[in-house]
LOKOLTI-302456 format. One line per field, with one value per atom (N, C-alpha, C, CB): residue number from 1; x, y, z; atom name. Coordinates in Angstrom, 2 decimals, always signed. Glycine has a CB too. Layout:
% LOKOLTI-302456
nr = c(NUM|...)
xx = c(X|...)
yy = c(Y|...)
zz = c(Z|...)
atom = c(CA|...)
% end
This chain:
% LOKOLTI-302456
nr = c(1|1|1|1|2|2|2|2|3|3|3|3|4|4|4|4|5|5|5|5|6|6|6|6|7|7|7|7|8|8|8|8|9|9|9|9|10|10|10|10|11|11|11|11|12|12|12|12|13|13|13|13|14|14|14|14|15|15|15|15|16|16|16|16|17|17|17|17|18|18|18|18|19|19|19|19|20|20|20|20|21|21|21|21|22|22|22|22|23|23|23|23|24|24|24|24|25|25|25|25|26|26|26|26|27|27|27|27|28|28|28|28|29|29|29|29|30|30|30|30|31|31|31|31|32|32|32|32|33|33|33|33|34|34|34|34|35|35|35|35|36|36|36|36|37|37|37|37|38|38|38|38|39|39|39|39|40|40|40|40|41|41|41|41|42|42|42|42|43|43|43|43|44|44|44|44|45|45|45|45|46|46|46|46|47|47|47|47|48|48|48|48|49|49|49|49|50|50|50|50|51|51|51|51|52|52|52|52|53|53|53|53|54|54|54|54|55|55|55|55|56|56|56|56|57|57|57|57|58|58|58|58|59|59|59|59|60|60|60|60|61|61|61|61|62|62|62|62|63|63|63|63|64|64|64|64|65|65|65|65|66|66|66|66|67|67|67|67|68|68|68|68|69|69|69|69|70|70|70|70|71|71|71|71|72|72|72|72|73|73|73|73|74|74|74|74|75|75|75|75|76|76|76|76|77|77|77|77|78|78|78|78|79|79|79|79|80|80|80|80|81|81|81|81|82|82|82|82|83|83|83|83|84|84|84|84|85|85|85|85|86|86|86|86|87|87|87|87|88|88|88|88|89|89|89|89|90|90|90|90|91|91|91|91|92|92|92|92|93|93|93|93|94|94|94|94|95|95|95|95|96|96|96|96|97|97|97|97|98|98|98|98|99|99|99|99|100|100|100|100|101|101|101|101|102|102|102|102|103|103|103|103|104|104|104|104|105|105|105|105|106|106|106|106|107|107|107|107|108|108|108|108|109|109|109|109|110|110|110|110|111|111|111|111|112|112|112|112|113|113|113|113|114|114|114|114|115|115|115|115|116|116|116|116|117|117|117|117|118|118|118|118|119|119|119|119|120|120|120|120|121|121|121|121|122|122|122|122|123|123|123|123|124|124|124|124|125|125|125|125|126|126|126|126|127|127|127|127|128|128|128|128|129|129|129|129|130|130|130|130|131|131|131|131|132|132|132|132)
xx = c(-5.51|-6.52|-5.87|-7.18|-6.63|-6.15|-6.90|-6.43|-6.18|-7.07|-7.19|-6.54|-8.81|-9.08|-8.27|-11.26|-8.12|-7.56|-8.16|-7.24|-9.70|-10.65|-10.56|-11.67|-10.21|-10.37|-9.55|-9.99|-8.05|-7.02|-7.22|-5.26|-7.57|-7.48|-9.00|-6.70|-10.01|-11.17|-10.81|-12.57|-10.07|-9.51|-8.86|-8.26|-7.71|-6.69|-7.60|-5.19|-8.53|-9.51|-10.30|-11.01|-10.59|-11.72|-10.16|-12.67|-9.05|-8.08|-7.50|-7.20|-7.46|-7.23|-8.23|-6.72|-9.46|-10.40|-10.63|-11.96|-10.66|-11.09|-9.04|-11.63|-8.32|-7.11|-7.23|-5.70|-7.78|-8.11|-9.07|-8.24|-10.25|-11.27|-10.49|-12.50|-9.35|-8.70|-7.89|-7.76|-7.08|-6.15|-7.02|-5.13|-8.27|-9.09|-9.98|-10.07|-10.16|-11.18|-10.82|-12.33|-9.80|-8.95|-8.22|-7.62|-8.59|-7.70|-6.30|-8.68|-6.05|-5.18|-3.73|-5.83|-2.77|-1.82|-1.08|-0.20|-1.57|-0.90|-1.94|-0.04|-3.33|-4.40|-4.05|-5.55|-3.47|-3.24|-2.20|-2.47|-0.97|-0.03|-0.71|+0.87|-1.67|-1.78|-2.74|-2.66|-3.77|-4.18|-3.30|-4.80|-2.23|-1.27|-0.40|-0.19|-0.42|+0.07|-0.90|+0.44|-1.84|-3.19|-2.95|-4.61|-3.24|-3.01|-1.30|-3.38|-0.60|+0.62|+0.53|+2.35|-0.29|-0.59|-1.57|-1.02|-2.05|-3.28|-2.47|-4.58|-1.64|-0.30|+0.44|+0.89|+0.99|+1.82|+0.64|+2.19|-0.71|-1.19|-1.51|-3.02|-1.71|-2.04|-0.75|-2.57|+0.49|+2.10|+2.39|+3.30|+2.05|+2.19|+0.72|+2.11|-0.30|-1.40|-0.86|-3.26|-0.55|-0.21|+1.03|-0.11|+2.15|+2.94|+3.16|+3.48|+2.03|+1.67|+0.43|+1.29|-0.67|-1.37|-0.08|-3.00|+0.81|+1.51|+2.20|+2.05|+2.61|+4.16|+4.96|+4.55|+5.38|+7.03|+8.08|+7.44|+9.06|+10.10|+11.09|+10.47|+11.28|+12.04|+11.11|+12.24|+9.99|+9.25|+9.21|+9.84|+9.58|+9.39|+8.53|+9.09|+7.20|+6.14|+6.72|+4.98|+7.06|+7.39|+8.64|+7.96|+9.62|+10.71|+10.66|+11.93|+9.31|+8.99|+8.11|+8.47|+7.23|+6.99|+7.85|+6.39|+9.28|+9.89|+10.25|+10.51|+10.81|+11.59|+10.21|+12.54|+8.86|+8.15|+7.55|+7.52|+8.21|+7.69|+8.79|+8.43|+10.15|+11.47|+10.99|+13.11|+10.04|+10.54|+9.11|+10.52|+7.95|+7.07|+7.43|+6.24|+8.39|+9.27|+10.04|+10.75|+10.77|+11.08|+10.29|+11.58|+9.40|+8.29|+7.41|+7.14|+7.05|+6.85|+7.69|+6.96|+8.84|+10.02|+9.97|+11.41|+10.39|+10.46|+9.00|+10.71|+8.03|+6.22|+6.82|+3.97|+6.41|+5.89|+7.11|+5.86|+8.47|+9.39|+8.77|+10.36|+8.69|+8.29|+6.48|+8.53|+5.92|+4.58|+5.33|+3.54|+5.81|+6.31|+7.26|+7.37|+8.08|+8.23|+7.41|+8.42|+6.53|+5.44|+4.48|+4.87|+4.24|+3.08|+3.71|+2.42|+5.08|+5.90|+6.05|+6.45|+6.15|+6.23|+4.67|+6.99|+3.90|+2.32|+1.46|+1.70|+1.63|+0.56|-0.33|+0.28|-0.47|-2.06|-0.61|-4.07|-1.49|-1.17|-2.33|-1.53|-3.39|-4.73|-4.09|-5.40|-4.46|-3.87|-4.12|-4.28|-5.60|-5.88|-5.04|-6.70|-5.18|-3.95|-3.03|-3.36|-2.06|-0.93|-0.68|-0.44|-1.54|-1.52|-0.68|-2.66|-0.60|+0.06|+1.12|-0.71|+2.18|+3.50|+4.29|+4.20|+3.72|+4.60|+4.34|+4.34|+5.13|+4.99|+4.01|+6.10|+3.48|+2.44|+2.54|+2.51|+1.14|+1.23|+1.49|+0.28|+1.28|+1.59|+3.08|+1.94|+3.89|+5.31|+5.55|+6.14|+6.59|+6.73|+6.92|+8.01|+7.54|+7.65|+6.62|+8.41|+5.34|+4.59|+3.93|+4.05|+3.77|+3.21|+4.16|+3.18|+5.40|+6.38|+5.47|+8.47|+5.43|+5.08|+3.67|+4.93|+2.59|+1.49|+2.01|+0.43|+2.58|+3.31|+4.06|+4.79|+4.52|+5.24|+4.72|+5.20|+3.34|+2.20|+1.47|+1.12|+1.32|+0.60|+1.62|-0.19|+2.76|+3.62|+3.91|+4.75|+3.56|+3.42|+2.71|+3.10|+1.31|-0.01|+0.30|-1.02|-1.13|-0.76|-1.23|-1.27|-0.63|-1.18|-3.54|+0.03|-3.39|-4.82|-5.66|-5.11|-5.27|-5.55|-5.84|-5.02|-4.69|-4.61|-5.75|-3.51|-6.16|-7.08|-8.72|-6.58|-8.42|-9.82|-10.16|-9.92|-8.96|-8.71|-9.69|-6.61|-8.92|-9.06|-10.48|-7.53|-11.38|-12.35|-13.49|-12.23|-13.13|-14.13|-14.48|-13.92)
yy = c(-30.91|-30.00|-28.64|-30.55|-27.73|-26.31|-25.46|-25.84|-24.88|-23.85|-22.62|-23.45|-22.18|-20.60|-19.74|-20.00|-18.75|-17.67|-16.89|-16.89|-16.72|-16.44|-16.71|-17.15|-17.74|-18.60|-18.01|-20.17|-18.28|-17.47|-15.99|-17.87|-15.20|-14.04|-12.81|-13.63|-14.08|-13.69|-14.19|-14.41|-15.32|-15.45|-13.86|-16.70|-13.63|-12.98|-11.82|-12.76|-11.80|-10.01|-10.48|-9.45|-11.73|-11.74|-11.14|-14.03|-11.88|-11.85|-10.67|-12.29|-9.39|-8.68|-7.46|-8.77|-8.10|-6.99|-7.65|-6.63|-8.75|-9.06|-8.36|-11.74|-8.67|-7.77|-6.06|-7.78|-5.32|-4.43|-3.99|-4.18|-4.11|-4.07|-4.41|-5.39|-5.47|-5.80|-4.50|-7.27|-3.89|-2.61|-1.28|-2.35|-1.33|-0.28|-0.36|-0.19|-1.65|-1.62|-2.11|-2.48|-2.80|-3.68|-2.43|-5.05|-2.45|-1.66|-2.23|-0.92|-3.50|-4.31|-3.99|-5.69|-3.51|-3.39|-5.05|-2.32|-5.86|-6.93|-8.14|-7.50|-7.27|-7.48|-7.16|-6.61|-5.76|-4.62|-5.76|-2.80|-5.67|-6.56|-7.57|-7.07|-8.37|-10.01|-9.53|-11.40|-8.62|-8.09|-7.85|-6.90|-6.60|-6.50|-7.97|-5.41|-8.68|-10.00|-10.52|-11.05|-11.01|-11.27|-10.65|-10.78|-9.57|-8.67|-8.73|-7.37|-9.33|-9.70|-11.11|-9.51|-11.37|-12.83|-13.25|-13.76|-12.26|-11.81|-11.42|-10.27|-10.79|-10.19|-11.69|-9.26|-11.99|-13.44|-14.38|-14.37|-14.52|-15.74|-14.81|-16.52|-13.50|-13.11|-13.28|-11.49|-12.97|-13.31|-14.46|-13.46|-15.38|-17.09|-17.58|-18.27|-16.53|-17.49|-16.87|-17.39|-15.59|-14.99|-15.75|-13.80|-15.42|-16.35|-17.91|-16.25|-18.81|-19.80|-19.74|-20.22|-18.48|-18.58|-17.93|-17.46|-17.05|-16.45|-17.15|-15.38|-18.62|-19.63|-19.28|-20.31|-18.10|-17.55|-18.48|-16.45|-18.16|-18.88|-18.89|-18.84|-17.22|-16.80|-17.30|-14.98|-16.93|-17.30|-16.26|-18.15|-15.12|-13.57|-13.37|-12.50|-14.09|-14.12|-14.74|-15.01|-15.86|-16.88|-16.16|-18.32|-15.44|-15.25|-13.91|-15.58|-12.69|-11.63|-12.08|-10.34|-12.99|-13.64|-14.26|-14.25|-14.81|-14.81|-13.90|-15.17|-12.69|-11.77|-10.81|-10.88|-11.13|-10.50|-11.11|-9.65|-12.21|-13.48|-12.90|-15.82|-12.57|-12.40|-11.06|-12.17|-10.03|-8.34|-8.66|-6.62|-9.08|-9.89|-10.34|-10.87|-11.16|-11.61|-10.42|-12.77|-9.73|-8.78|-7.71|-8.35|-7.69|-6.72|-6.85|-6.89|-8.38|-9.02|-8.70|-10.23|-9.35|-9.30|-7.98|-9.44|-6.76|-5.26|-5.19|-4.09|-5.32|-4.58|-5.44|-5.17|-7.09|-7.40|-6.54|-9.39|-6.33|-5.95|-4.63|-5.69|-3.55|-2.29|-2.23|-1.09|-3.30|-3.60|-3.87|-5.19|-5.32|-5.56|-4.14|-7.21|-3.36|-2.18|-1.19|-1.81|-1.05|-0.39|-0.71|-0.17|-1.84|-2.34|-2.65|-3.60|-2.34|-1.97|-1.16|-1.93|-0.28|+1.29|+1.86|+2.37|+1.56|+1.86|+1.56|+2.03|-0.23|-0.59|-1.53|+0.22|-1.06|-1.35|-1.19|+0.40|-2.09|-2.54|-1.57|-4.59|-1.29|-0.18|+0.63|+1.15|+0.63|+1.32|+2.89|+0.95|+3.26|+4.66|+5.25|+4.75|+4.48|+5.15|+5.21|+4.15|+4.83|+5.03|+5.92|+4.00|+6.73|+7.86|+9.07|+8.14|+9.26|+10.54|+10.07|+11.11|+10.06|+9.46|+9.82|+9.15|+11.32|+12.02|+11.81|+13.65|+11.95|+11.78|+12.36|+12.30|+11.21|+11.58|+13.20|+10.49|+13.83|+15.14|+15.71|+15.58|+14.97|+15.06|+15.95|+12.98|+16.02|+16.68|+18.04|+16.40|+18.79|+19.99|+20.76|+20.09|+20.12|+20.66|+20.76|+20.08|+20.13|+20.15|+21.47|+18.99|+22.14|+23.22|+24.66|+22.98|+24.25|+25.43|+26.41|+24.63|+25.92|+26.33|+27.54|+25.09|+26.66|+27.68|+28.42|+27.35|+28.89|+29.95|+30.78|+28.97|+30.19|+31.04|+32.55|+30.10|+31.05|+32.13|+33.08|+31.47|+32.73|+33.98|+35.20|+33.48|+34.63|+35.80|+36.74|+35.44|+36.17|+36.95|+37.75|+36.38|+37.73|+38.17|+39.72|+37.15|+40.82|+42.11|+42.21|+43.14|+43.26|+43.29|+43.60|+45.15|+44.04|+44.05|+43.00|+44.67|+41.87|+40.64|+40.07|+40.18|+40.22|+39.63|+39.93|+39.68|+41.27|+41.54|+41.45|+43.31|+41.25|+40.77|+39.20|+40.95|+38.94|+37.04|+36.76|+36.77|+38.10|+37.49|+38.43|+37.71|+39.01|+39.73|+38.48|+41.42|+37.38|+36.90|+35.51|+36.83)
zz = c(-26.92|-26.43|-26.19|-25.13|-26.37|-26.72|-25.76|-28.29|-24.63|-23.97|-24.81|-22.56|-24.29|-25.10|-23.81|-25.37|-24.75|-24.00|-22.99|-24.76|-23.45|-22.58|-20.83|-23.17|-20.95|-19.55|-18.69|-19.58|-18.62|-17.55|-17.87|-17.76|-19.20|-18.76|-18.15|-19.92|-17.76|-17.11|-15.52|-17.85|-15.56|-14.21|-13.62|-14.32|-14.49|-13.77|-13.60|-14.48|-14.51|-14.44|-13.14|-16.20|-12.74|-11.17|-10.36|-10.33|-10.56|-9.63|-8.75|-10.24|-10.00|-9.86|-9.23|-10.70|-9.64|-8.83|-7.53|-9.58|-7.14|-5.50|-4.76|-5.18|-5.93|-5.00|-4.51|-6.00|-6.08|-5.76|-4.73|-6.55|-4.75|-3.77|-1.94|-4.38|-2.02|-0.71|-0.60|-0.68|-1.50|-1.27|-1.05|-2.62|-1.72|-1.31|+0.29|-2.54|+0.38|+1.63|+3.10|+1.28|+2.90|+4.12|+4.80|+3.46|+6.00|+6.70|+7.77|+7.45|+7.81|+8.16|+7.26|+7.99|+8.04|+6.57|+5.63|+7.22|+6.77|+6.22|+5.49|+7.42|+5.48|+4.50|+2.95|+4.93|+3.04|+1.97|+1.26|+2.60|+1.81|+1.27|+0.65|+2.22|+1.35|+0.85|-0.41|+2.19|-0.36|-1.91|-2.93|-1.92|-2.46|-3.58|-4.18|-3.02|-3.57|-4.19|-4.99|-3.22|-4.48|-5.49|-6.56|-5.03|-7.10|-7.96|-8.72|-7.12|-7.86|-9.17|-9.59|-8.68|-8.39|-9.35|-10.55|-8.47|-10.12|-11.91|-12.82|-11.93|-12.93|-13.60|-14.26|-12.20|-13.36|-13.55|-14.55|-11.66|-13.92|-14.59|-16.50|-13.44|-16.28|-17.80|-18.67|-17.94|-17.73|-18.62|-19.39|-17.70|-18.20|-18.65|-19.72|-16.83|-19.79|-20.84|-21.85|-20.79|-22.23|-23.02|-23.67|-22.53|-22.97|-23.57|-24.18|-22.99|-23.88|-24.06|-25.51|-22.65|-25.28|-26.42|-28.03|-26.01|-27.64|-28.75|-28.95|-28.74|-28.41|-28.66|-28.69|-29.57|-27.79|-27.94|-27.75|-26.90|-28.68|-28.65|-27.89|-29.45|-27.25|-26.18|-24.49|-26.49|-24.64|-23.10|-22.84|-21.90|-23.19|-22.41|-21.59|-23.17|-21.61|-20.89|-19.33|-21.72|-19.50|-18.56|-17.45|-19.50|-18.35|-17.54|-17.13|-18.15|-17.95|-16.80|-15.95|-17.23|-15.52|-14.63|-13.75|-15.03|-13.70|-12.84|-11.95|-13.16|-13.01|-12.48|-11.48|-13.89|-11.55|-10.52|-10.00|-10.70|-10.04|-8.75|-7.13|-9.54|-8.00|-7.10|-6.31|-8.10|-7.29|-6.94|-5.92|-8.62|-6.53|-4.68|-3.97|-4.41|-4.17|-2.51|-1.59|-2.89|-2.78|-2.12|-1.19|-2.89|-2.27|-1.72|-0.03|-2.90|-0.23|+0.83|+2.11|+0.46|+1.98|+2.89|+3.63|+2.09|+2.93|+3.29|+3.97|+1.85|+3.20|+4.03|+5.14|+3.24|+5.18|+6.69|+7.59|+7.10|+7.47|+7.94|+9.04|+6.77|+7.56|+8.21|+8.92|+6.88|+8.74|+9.63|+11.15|+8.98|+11.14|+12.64|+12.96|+12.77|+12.47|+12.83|+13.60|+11.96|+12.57|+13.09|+14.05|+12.31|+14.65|+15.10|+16.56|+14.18|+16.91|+17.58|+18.25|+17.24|+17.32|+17.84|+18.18|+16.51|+17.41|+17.99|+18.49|+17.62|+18.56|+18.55|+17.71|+18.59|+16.50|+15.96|+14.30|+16.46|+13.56|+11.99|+10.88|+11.81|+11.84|+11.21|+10.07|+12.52|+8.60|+7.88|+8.45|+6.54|+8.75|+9.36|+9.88|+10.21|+11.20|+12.53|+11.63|+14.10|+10.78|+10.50|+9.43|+10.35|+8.76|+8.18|+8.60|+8.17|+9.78|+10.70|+11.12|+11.97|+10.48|+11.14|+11.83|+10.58|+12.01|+13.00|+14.91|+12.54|+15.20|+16.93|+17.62|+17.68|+18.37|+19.26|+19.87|+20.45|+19.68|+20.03|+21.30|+19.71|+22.40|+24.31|+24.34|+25.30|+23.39|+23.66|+23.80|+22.70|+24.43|+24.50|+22.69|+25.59|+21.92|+20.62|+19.94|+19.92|+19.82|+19.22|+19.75|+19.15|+20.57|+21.08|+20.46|+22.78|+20.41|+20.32|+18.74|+19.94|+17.98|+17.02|+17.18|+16.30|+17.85|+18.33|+18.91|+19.08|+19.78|+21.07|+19.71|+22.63|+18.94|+17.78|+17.18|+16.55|+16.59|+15.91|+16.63|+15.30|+18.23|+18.87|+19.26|+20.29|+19.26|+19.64|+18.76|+20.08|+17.47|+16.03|+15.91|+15.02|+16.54|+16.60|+17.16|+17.60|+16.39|+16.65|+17.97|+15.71|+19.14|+20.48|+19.93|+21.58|+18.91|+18.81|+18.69|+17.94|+17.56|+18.00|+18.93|+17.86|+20.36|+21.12|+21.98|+21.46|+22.45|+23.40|+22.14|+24.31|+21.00|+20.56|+20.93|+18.93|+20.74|+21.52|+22.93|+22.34|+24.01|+25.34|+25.62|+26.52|+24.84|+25.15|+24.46|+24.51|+23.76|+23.29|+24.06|+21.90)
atom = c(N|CA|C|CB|N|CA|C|CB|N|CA|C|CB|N|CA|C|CB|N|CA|C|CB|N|CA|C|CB|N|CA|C|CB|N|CA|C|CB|N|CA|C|CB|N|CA|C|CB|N|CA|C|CB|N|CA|C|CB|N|CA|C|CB|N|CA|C|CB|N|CA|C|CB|N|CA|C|CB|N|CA|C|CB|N|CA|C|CB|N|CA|C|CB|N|CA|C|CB|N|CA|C|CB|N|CA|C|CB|N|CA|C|CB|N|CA|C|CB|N|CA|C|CB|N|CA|C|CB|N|CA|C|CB|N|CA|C|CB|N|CA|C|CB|N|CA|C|CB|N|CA|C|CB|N|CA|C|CB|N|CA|C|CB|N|CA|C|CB|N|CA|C|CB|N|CA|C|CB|N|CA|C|CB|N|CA|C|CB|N|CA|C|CB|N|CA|C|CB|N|CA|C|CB|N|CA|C|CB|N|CA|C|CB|N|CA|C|CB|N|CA|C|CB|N|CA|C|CB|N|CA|C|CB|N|CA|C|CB|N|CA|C|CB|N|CA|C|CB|N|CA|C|CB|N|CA|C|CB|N|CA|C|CB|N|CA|C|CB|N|CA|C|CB|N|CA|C|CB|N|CA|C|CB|N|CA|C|CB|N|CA|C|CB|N|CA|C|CB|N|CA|C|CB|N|CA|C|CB|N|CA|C|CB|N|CA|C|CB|N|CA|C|CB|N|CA|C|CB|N|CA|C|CB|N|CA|C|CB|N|CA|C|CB|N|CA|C|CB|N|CA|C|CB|N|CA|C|CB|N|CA|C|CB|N|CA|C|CB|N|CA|C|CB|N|CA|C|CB|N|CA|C|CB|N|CA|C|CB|N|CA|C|CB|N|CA|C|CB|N|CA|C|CB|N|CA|C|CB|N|CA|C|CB|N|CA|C|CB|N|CA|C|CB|N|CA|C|CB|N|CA|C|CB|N|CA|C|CB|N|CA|C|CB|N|CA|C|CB|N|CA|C|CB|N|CA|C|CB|N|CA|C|CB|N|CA|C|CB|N|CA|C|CB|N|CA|C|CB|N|CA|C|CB|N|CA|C|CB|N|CA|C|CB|N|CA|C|CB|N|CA|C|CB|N|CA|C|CB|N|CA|C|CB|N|CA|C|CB|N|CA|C|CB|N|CA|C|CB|N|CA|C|CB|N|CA|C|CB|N|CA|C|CB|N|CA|C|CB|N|CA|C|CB|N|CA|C|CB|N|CA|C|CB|N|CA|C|CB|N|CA|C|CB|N|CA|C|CB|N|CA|C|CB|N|CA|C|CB|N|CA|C|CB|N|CA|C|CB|N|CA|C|CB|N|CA|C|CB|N|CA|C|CB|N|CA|C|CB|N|CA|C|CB|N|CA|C|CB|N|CA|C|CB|N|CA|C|CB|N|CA|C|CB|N|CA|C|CB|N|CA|C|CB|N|CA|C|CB)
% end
């Protein structure tokens, strides 16, 4: 019995869009991650039908499917890493919140800069400032 080709590579095409749709809409970062895996696993299952419908003799299919079975582990390993990092230092895993990576604004430096630009400002400016 002979599988059609059809079959795993309409799989890996659902596979890859319910991953996508998870990297676009999940705001959990360790949602994001578990999509981007989905999505190499659509990858992996089109390697292995492929290589199985062409009969390679080498497996090329099979053994670049290893080698990004390993570089997802890796991948894995590092995200959850720098999540518990993060979720540490802030709080919250929210992909949103974590857009702005710079330090909470409450600090004396974050102000230095405005005080910069007004001191830049022409004395005319200034009393159009404090007249309005």
């Amino acid at each position: 019995m002979h599988l059609h080709l059809a079959y795993p590579a309409v799989l890996a095409v659902l596979l890859f869009c319910v991953g996508l749709y998870g990297v676009l809409a999940r705001r959990n970062a360790i949602l994001v991650l578990m999509s981007v895996e989905l999505m190499l696993n659509a990858v992996n299952l089109n390697l292995v039908a492929f290589d199985v419908w062409l009969r390679d003799a080498l497996h090329a299919g099979q053994a670049l499917t290893l080698f990004t079975i390993a570089i997802a582990a890796a991948e894995i390993g590092i995200g959850l890493a720098i999540v518990l990092a993060v979720y540490r230092n802030r709080g919250t895993s929210a992909v949103d919140d974590l857009r702005d990576t710079a330090e909470p604004t409450g600090s004396d430096e974050s102000q230095e800069p405005q005080q910069a630009a007004q001191a830049t400002q022409s004395p005319q400016s200034q009393k159009t400032e404090a007249t309005a």
